[in-house]
N, CA and C atoms of all chains as a GROMACS GRO file, in nm:
protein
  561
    1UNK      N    1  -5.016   6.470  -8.961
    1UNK     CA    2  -4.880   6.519  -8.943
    1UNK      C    3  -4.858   6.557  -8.796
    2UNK      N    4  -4.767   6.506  -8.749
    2UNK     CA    5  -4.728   6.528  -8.609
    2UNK      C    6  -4.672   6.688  -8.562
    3UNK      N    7  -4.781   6.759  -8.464
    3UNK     CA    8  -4.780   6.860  -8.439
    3UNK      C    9  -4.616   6.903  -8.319
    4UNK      N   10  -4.620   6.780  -8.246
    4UNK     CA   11  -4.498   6.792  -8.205
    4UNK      C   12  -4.408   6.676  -8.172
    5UNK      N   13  -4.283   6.710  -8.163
    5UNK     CA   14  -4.198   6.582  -8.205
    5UNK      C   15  -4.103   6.630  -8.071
    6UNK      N   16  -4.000   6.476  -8.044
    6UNK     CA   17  -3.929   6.511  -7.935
    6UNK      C   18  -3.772   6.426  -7.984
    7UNK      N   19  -3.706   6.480  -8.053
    7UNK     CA   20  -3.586   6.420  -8.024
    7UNK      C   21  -3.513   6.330  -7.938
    8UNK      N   22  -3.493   6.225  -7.956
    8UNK     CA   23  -3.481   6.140  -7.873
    8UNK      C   24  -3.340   6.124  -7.792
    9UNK      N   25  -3.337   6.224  -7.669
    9UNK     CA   26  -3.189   6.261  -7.624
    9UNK      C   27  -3.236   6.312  -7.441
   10UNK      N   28  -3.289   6.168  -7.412
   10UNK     CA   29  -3.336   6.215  -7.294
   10UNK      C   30  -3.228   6.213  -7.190
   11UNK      N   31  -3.245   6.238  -7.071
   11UNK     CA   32  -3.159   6.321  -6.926
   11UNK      C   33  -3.234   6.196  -6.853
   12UNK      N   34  -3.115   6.121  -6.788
   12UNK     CA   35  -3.200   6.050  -6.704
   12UNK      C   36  -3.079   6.060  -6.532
   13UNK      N   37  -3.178   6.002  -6.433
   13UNK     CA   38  -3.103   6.003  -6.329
   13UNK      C   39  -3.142   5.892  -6.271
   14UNK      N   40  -3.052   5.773  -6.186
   14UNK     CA   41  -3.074   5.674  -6.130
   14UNK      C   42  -3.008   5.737  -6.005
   15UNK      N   43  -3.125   5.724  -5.856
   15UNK     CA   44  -3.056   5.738  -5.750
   15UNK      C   45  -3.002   5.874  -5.711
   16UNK      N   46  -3.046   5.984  -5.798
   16UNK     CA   47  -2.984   6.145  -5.836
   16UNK      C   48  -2.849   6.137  -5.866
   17UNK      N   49  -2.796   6.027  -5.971
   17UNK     CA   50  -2.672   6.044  -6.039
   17UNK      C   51  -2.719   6.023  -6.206
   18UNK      N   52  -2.654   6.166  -6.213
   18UNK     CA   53  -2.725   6.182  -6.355
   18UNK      C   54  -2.581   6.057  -6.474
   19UNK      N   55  -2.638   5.983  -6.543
   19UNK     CA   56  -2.644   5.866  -6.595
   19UNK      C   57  -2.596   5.883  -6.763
   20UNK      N   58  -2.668   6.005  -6.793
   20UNK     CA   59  -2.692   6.060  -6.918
   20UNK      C   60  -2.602   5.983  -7.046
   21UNK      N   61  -2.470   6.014  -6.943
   21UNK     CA   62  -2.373   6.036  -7.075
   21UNK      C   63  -2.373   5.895  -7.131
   22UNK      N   64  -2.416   5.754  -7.023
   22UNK     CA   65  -2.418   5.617  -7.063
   22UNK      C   66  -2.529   5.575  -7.124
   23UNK      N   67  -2.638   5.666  -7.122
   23UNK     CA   68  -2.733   5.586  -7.122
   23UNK      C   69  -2.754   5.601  -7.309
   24UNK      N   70  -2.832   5.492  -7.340
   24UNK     CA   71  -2.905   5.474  -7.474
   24UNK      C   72  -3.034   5.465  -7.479
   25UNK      N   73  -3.124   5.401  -7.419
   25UNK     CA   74  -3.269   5.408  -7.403
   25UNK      C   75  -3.356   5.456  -7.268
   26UNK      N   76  -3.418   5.470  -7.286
   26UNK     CA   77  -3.491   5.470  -7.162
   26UNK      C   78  -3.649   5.370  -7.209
   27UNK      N   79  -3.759   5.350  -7.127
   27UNK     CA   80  -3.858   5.292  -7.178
   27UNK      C   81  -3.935   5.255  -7.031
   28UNK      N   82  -4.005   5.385  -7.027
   28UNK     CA   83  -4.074   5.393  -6.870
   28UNK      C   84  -4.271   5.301  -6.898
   29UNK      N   85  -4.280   5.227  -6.814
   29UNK     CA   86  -4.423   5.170  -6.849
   29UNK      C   87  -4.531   5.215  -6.712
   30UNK      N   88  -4.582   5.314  -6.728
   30UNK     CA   89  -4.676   5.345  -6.607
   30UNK      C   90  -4.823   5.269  -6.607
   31UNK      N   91  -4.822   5.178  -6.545
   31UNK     CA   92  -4.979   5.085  -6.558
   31UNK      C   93  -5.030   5.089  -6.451
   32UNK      N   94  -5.195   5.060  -6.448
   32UNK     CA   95  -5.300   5.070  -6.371
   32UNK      C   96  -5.354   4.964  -6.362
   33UNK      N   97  -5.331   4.839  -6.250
   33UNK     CA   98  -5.353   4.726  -6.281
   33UNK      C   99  -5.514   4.732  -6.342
   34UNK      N  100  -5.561   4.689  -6.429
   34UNK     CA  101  -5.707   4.683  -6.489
   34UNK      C  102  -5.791   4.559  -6.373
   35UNK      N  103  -5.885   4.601  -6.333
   35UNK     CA  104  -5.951   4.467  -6.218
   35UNK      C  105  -6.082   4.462  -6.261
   36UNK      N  106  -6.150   4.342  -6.313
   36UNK     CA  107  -6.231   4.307  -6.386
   36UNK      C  108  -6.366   4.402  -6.311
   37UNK      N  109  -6.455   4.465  -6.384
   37UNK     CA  110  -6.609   4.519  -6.282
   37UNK      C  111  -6.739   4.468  -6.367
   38UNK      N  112  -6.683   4.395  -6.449
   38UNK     CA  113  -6.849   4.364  -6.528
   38UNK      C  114  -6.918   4.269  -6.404
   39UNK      N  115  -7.099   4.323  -6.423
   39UNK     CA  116  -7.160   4.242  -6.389
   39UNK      C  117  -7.268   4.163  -6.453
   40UNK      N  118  -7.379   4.112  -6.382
   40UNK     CA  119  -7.503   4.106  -6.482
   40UNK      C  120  -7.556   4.221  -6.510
   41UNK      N  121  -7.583   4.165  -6.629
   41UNK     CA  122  -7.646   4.298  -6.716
   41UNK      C  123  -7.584   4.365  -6.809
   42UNK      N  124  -7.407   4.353  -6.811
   42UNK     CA  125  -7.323   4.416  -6.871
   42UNK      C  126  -7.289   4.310  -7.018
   43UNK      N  127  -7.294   4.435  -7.132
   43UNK     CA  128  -7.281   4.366  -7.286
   43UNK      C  129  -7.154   4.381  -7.291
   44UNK      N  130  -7.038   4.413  -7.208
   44UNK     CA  131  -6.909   4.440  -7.242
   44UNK      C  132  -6.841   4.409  -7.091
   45UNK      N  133  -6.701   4.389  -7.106
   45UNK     CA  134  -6.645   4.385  -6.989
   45UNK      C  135  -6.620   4.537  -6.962
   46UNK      N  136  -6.606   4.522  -6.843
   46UNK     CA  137  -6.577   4.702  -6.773
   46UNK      C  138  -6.441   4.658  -6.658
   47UNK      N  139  -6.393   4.765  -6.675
   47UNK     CA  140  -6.236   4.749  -6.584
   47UNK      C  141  -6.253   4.909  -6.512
   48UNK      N  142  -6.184   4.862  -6.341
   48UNK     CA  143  -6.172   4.986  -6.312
   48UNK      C  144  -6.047   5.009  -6.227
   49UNK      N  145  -5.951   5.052  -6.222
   49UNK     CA  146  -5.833   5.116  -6.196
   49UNK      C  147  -5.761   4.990  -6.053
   50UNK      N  148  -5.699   4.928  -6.068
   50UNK     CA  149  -5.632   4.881  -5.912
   50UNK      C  150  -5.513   4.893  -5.905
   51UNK      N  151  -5.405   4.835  -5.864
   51UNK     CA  152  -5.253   4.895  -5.781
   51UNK      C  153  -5.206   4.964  -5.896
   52UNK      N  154  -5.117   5.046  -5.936
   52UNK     CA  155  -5.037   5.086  -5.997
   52UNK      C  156  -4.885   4.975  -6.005
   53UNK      N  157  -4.845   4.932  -6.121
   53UNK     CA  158  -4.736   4.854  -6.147
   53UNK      C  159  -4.663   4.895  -6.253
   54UNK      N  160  -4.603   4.990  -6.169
   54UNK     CA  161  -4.464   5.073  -6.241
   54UNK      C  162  -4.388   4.996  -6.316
   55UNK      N  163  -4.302   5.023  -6.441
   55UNK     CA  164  -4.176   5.036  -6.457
   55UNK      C  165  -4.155   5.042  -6.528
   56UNK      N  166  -3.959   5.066  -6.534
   56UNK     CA  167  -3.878   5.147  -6.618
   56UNK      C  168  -3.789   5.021  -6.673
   57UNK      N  169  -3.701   5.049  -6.778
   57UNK     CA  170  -3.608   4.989  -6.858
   57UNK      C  171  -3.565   5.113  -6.911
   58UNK      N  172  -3.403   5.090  -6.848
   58UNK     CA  173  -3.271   5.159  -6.858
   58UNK      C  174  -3.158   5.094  -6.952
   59UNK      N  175  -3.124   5.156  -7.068
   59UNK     CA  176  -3.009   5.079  -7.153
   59UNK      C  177  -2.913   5.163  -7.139
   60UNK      N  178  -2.783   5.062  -7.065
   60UNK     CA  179  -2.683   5.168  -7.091
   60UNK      C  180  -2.518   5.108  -7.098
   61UNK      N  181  -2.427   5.158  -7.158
   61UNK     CA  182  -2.261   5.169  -7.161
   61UNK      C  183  -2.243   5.107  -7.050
   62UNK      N  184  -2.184   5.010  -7.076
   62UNK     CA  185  -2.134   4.964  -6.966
   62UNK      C  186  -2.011   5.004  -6.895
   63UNK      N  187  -1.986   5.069  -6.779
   63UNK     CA  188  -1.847   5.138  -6.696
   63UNK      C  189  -1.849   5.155  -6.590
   64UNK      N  190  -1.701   5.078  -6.529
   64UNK     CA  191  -1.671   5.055  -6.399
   64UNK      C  192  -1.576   5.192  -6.352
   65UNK      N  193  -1.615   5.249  -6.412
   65UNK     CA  194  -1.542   5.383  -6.369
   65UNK      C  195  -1.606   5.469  -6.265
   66UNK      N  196  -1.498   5.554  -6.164
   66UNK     CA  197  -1.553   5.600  -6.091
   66UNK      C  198  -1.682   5.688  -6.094
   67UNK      N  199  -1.747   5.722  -6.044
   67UNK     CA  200  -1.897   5.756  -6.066
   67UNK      C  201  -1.948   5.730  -6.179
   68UNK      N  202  -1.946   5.621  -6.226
   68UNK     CA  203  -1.997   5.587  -6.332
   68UNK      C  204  -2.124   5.440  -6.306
   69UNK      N  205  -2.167   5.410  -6.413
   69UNK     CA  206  -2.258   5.302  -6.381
   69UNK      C  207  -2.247   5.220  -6.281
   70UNK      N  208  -2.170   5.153  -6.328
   70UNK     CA  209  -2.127   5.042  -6.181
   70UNK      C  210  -2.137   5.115  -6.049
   71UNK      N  211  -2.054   5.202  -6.014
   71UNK     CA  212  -2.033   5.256  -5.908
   71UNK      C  213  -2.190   5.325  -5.830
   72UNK      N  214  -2.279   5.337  -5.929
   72UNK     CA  215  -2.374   5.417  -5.929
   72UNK      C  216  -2.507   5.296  -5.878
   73UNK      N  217  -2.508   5.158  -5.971
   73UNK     CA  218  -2.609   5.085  -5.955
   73UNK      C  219  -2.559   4.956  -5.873
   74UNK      N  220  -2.434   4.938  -5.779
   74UNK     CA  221  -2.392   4.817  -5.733
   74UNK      C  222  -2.478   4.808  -5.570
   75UNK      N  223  -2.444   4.938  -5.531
   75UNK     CA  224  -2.512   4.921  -5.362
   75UNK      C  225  -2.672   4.976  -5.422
   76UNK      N  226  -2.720   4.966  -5.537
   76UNK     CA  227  -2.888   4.929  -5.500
   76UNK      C  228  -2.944   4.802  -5.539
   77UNK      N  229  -2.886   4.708  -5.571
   77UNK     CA  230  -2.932   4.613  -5.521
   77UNK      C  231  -3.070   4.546  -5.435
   78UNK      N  232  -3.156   4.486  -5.473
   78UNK     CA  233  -3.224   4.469  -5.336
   78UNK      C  234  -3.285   4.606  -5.247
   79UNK      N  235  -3.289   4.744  -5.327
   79UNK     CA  236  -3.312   4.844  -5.268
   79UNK      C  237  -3.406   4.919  -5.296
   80UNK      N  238  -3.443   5.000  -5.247
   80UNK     CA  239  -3.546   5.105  -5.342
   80UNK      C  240  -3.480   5.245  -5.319
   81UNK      N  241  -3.518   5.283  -5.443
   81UNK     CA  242  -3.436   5.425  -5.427
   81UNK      C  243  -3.514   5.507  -5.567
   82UNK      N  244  -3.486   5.649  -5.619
   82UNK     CA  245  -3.533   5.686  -5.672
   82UNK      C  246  -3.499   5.722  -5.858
   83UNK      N  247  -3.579   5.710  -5.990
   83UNK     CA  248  -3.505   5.754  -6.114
   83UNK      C  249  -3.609   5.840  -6.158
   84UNK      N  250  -3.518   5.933  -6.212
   84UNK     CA  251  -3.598   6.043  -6.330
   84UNK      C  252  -3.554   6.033  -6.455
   85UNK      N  253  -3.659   6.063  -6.531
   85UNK     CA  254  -3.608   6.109  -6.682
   85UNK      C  255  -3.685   6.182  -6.731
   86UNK      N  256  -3.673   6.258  -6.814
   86UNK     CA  257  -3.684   6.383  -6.904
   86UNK      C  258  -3.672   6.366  -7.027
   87UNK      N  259  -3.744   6.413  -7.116
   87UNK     CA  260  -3.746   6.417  -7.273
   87UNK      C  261  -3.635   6.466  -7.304
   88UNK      N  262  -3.585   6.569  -7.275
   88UNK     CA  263  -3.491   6.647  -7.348
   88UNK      C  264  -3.418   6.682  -7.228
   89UNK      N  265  -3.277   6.768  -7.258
   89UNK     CA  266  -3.206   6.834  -7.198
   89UNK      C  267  -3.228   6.979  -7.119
   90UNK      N  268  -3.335   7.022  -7.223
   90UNK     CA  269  -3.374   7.131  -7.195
   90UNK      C  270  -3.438   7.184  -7.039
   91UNK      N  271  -3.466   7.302  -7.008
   91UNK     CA  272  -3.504   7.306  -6.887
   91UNK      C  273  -3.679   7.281  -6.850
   92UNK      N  274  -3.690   7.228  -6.739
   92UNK     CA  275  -3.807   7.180  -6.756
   92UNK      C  276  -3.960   7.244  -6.809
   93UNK      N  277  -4.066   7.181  -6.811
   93UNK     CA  278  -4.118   7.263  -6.832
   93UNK      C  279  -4.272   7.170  -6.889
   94UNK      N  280  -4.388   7.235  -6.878
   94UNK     CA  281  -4.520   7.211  -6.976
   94UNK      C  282  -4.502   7.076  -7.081
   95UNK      N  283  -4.392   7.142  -7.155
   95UNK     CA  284  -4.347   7.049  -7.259
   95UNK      C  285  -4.245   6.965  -7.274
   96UNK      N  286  -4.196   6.959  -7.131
   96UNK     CA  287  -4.065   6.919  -7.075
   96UNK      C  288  -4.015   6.845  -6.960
   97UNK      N  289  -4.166   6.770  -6.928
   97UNK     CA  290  -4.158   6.754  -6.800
   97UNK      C  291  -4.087   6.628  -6.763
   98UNK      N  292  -4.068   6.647  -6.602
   98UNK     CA  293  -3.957   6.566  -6.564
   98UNK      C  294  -4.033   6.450  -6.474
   99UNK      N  295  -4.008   6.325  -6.522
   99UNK     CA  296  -4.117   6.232  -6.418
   99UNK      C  297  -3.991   6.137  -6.378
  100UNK      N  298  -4.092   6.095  -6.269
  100UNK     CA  299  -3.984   6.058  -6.119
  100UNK      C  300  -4.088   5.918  -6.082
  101UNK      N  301  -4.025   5.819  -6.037
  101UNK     CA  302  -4.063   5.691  -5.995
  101UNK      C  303  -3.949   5.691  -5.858
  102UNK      N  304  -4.058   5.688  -5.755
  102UNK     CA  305  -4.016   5.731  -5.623
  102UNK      C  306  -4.022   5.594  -5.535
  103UNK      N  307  -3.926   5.532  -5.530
  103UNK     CA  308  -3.922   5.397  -5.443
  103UNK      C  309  -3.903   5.307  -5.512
  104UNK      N  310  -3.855   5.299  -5.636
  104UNK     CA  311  -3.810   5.194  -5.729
  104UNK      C  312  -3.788   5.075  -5.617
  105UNK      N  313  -3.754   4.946  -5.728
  105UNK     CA  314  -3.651   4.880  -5.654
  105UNK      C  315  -3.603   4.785  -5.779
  106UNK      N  316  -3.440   4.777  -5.756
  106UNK     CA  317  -3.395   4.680  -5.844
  106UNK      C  318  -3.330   4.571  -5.822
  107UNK      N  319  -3.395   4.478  -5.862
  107UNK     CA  320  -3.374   4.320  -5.879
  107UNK      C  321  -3.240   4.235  -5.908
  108UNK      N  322  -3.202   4.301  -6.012
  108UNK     CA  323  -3.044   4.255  -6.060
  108UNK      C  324  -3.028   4.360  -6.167
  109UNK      N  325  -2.855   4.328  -6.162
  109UNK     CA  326  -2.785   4.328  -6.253
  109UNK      C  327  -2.741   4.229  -6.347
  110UNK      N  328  -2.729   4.286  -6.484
  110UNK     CA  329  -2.667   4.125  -6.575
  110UNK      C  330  -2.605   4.202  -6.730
  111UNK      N  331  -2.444   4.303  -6.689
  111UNK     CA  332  -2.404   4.333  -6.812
  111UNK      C  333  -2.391   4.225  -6.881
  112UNK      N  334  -2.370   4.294  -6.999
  112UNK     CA  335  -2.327   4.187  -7.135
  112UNK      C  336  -2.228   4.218  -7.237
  113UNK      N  337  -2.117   4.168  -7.220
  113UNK     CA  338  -1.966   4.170  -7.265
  113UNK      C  339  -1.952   4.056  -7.388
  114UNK      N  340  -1.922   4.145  -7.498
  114UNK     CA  341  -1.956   4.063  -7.599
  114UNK      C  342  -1.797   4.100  -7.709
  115UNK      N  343  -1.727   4.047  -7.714
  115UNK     CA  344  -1.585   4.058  -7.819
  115UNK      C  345  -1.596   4.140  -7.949
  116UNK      N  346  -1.541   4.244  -7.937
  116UNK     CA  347  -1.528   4.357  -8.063
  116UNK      C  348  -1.630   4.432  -8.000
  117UNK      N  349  -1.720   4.449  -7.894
  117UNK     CA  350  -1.839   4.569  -7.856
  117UNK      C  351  -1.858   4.611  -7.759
  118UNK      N  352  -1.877   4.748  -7.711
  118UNK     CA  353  -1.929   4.809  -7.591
  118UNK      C  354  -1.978   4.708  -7.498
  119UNK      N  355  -1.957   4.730  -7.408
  119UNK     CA  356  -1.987   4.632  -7.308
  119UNK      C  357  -2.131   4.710  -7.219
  120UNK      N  358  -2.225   4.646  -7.270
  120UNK     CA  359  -2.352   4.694  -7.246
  120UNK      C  360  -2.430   4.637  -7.078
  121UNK      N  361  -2.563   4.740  -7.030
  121UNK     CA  362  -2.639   4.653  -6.919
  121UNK      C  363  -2.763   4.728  -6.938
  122UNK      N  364  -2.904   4.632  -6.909
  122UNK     CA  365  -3.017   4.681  -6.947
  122UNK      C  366  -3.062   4.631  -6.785
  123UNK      N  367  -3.126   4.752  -6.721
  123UNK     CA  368  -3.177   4.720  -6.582
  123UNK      C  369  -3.353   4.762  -6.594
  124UNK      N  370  -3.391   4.721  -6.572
  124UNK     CA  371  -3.501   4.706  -6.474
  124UNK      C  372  -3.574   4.790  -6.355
  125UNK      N  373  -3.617   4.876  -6.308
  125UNK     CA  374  -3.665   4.912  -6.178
  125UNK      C  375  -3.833   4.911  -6.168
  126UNK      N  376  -3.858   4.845  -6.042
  126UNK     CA  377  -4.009   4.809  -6.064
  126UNK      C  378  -4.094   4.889  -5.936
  127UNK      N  379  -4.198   4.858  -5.964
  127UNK     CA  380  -4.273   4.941  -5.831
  127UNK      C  381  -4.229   5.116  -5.811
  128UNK      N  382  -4.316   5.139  -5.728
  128UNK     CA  383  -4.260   5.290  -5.686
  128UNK      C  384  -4.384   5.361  -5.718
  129UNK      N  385  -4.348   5.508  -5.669
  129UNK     CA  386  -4.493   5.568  -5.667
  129UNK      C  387  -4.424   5.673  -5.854
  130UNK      N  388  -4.545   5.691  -5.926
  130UNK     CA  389  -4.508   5.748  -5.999
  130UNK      C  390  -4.565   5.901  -6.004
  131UNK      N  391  -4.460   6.000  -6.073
  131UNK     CA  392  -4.488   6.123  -6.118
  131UNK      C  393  -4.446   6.207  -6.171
  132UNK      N  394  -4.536   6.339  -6.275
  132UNK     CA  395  -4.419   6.465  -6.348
  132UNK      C  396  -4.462   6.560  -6.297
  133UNK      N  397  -4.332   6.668  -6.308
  133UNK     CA  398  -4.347   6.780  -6.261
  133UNK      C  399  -4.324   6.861  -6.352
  134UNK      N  400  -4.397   6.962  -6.377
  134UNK     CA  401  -4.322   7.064  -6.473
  134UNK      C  402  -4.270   7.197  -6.488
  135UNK      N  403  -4.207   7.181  -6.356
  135UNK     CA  404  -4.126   7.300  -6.250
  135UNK      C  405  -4.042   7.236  -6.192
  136UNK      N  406  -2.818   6.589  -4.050
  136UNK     CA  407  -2.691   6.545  -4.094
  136UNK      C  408  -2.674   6.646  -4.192
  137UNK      N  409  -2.553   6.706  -4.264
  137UNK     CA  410  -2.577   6.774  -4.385
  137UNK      C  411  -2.475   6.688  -4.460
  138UNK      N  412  -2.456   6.696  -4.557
  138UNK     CA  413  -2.460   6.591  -4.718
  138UNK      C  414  -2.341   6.728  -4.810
  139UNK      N  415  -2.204   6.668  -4.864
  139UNK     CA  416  -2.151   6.744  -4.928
  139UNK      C  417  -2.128   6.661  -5.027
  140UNK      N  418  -2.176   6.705  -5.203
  140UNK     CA  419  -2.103   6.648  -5.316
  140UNK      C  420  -2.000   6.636  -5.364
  141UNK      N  421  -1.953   6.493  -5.402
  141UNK     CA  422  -1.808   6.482  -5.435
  141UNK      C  423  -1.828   6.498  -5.577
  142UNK      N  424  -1.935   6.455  -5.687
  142UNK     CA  425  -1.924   6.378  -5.808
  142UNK      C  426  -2.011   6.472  -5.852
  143UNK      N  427  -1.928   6.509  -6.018
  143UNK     CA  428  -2.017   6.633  -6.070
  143UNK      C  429  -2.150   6.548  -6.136
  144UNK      N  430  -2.159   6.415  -6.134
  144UNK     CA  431  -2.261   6.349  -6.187
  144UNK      C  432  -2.388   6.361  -6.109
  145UNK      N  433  -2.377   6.439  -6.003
  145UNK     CA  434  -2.488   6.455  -5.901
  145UNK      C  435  -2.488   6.565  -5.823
  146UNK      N  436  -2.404   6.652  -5.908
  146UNK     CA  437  -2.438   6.828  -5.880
  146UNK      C  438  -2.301   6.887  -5.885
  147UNK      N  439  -2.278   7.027  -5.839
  147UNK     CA  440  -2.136   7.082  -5.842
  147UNK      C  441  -2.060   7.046  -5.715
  148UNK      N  442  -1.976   6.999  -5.725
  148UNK     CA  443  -1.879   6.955  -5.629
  148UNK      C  444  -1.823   7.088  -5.518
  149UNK      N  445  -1.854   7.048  -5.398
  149UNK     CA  446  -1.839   7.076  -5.307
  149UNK      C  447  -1.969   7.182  -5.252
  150UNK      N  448  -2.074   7.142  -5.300
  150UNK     CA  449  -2.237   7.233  -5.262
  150UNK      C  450  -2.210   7.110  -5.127
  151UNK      N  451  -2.397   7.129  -5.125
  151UNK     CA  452  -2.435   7.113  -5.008
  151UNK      C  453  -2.559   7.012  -5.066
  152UNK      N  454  -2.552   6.870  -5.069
  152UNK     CA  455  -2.633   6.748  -5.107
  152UNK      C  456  -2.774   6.753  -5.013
  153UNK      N  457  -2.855   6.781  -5.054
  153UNK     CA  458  -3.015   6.776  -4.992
  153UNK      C  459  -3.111   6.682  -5.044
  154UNK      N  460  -3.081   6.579  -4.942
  154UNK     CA  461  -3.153   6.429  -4.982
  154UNK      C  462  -3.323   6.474  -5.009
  155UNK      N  463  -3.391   6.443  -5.151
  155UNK     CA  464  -3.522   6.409  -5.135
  155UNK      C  465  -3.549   6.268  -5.066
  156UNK      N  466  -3.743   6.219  -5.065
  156UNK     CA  467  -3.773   6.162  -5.015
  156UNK      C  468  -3.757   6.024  -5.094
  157UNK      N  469  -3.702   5.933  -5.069
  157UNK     CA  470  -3.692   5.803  -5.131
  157UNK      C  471  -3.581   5.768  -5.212
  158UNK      N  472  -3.513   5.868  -5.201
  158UNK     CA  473  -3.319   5.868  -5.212
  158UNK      C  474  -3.243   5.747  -5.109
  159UNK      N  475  -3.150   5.633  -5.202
  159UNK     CA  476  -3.104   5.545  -5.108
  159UNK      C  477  -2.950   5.635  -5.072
  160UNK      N  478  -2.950   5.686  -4.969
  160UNK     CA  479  -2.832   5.783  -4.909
  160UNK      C  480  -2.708   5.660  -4.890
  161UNK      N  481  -2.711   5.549  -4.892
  161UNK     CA  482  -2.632   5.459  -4.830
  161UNK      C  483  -2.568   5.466  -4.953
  162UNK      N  484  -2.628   5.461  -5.064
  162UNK     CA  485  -2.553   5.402  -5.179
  162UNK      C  486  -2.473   5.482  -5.270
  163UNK      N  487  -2.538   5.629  -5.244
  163UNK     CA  488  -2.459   5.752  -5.269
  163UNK      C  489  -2.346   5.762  -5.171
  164UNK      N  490  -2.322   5.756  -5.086
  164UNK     CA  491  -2.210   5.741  -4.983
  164UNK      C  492  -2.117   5.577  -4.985
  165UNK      N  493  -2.160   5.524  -5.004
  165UNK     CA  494  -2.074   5.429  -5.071
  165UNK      C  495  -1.991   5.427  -5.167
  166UNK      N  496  -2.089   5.478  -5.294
  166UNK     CA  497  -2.009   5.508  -5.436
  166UNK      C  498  -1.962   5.639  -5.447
  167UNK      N  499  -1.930   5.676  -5.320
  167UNK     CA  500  -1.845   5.815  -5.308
  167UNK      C  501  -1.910   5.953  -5.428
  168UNK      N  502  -2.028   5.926  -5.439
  168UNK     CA  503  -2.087   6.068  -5.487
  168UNK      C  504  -2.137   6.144  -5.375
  169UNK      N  505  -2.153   6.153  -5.253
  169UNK     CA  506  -2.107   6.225  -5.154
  169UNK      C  507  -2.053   6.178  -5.044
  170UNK      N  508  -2.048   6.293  -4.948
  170UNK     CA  509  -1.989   6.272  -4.832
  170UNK      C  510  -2.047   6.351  -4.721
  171UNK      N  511  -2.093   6.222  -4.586
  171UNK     CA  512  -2.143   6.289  -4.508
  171UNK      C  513  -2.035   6.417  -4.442
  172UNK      N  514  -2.096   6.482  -4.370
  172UNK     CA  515  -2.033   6.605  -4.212
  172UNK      C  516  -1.977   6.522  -4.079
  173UNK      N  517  -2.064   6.435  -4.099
  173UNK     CA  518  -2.047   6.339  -3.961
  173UNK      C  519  -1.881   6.270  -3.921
  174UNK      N  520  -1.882   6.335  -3.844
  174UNK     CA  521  -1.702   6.291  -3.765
  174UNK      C  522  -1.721   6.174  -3.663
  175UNK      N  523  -1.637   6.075  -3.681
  175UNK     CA  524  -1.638   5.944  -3.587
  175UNK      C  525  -1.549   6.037  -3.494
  176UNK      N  526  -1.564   5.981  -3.380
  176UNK     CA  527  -1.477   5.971  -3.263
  176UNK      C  528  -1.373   5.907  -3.267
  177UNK      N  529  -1.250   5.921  -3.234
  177UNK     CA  530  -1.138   5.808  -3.149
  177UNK      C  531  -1.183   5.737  -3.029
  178UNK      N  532  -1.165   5.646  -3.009
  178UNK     CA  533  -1.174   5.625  -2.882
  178UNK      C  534  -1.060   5.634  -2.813
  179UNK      N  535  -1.097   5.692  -2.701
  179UNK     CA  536  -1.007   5.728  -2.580
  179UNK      C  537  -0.850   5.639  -2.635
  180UNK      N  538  -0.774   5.682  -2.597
  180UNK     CA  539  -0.638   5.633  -2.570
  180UNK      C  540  -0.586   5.592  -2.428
  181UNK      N  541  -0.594   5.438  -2.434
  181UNK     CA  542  -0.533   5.363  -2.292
  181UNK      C  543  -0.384   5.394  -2.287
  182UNK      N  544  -0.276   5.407  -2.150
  182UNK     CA  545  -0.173   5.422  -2.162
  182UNK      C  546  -0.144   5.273  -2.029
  183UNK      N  547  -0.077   5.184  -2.128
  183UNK     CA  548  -0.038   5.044  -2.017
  183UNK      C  549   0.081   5.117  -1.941
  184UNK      N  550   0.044   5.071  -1.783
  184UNK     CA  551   0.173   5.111  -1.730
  184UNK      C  552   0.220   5.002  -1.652
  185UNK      N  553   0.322   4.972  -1.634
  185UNK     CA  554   0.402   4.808  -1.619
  185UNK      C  555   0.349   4.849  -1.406
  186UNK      N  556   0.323   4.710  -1.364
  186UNK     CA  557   0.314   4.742  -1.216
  186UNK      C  558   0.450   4.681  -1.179
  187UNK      N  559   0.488   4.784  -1.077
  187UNK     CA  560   0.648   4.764  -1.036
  187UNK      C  561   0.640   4.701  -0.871
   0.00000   0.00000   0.00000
């Protein structure tokens, strides 16, 4: 039985524009490229830590409204810049912490406008240095 | 430079914006969630005067 659980209503920020109210998913992947170390002698392969290859996947409402998505993700482009997200709303904390991917960069854009539905965009940001704080 | 917020999506409007490290500032100033302090100049004003 799961000792603790997290409601799924995270706080996110692209660029320090908080995003929140559009967003629907988040789905951050922090990896350690694995670089092969077996040698002779070894009954198993062994891996030991190489570049770090960040990234995030952002789902969100699609809106050309002022400070809103569009306005928020058009001049990064081709850029690096910074996103956070947070489990919860709540203030940070131990159990709350807030992690940050520092130097993103994003590749494209590609909403998707579909007849009778929200007009949706799922982005991408790759690379960057990663980290949480819980203060 | 100092940094003033326009857009409550990126703090209370009219503070004082304090870029961290790896913030694209261009793109926040573009999409008008702030606004720099920084004042352009005019340039000088020529006055043509007809030679008589």
């Amino acid at each position: 039985m799961a000792t603790s659980t997290v409601l799924s209503n995270p706080v996110v920020t692209i660029n320090a524009v908080d995003l929140t109210g559009n967003c629907t998913g988040v789905q951050p992947k922090i990896k350690a490229t694995a670089l092969t170390a077996t040698s002779f002698g070894d009954t198993s392969t062994k891996f030991v830590a190489g570049l770090y290859d960040n990234e995030v996947s952002f789902d969100f409402y699609w809106s050309e409204a002022a400070s809103s998505v569009y306005a928020t993700i058009k001049a990064l482009i081709g850029t690096t810049f910074n996103v956070t997200w947070k489990a919860t709303p709540a203030a940070t904390s131990a159990t709350n912490v807030i992690e940050t991917l520092t130097g993103c960069y994003l590749e494209a854009i590609d909403p998707v406008y579909k007849i009778g539905e929200l007009a949706t965009i799922s982005i991408t940001v790759k690379g960057g240095v990663y980290s949480a704080a819980s203060a | 430079m100092k940094y003033t917020i326009i857009a409550e999506n990126v703090g209370t409007p009219g503070a004082e914006f304090i870029p961290v490290e790896g913030l694209n500032l261009e793109a926040l100033l573009e999409g008008g969630f702030i606004k720099s302090d920084k004042t352009t100049q005019e340039p000088a004003k020529t006055v043509e005067t007809s030679q008589e």
